[in-house]
N, C-alpha and C positions, 0 to 999 in steps of 0.2 A: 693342114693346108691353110684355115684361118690365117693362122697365126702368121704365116711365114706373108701373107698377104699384109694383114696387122704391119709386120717389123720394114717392110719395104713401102707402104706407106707414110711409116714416122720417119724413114732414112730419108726417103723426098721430101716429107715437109721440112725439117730442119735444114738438109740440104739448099733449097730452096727460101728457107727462112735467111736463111746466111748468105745467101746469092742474092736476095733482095736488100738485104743490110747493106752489101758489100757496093751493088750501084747508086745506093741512096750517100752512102758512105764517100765515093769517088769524087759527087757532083755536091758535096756540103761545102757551101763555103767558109773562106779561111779570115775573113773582111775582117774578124775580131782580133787576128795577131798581130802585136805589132813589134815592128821591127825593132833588134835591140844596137843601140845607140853604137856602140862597139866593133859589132859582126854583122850589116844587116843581113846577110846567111842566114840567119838566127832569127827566128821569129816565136814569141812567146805571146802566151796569154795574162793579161793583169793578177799578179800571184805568183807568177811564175820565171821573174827577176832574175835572183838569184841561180837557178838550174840555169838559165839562158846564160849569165856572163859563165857558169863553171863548163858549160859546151862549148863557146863561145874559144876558151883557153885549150879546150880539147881538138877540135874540129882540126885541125890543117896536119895536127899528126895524125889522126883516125883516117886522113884523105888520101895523106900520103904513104899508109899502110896499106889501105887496100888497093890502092893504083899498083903500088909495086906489085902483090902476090898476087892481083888478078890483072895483069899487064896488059894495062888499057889505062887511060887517062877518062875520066869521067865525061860522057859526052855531052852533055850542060849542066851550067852552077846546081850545085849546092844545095839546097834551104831543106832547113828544117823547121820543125813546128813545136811545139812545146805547151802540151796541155797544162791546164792549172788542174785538172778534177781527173779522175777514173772516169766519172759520167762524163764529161767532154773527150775524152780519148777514144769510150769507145764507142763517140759518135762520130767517129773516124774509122777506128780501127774493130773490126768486129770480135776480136779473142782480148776480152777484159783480162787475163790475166800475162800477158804480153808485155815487152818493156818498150817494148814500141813496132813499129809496120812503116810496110810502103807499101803503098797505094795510089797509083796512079800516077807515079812518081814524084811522088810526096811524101818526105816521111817526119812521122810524129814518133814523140816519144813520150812515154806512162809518167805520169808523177810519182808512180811506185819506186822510179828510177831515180829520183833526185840526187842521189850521191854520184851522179852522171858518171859511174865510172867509162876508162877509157874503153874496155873492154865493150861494152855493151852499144854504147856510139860505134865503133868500128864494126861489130855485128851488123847492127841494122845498115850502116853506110854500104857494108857490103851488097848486103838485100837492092838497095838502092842501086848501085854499079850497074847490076846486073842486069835490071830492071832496062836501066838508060840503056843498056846495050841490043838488049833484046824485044825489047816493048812487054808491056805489061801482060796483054794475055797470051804469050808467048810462054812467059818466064813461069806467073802463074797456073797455067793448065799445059803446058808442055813439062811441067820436070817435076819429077816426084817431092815432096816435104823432106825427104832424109837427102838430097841432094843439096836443095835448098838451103839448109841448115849446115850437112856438110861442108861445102863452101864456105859458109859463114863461119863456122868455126875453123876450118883450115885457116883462114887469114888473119885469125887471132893466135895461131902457133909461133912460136919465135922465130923456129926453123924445120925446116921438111927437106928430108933426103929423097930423089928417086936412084932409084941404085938399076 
């Protein structure tokens, strides 16, 4: 019986650990990114140049992928964010091992990700769609992770049949 007291207590505090992360996370400001010259969509942190102009080239096919498969047009602009560090990322985004998040309808992207494939950009953009569509604590405690995820890689498929 301890025990089972024990393990329901660590699942609240981390729980809770990470629900406190996640609103300190919402309300951090973004005042240090600045916008890159090219796309202001695009917003990078000093360092973080280069990723920003190779999104930058990416971003309007990633936009125009996920409009089509999730048939909806994005219901306002765009931006993304572009950490220079791990530690700055996941003073945003609470899972350090992530290539990027939305939150609050914001989304960053990891410097783990620098080869910004287009893949990964359309991932999260999707996350992002969805978000805009539904509002955030809608999207996040209303639909399961394997949904979430689902989606997101459905609209990384080239094509899908319903038969």
């Amino acid at each position: 019986m301890n025990q089972i007291i024990i393990l329901i207590f660590v699942a609240l505090s981390i729980t809770s650990c990470t629900a406190a992360k996640a609103v300190v996370a919402m309300n951090k400001s973004t005042n240090q990114f600045i916008a890159l010259e090219q796309d202001k969509r695009i917003l990078y942190e000093k360092g973080a140049e280069k990723y920003a102009e190779t999104v930058a080239n990416k971003i309007d096919t990633a936009i125009q992928t996920v409009e089509q498969k999730q048939y909806k047009k994005f219901t306002k602009p765009v931006t993304i964010y572009i950490c220079n560090s791990i530690e700055s990322f996941t003073d945003y985004c609470v899972i350090r091992q992530a290539s990027g998040c939305v939150l609050n309808e914001r989304l960053f992207l990891s410097p783990k990700n620098f080869q910004a494939n287009q893949q990964a950009l359309t991932h999260e953009l999707s996350h992002l769609h969805i978000e805009q569509h539904l509002g955030m604590f809608t999207w996040h405690s209303g639909y399961p992770a394997w949904f979430q995820e689902g989606l997101a890689t459905y609209v990384l498929s080239p094509s899908f049949n319903v038969y």
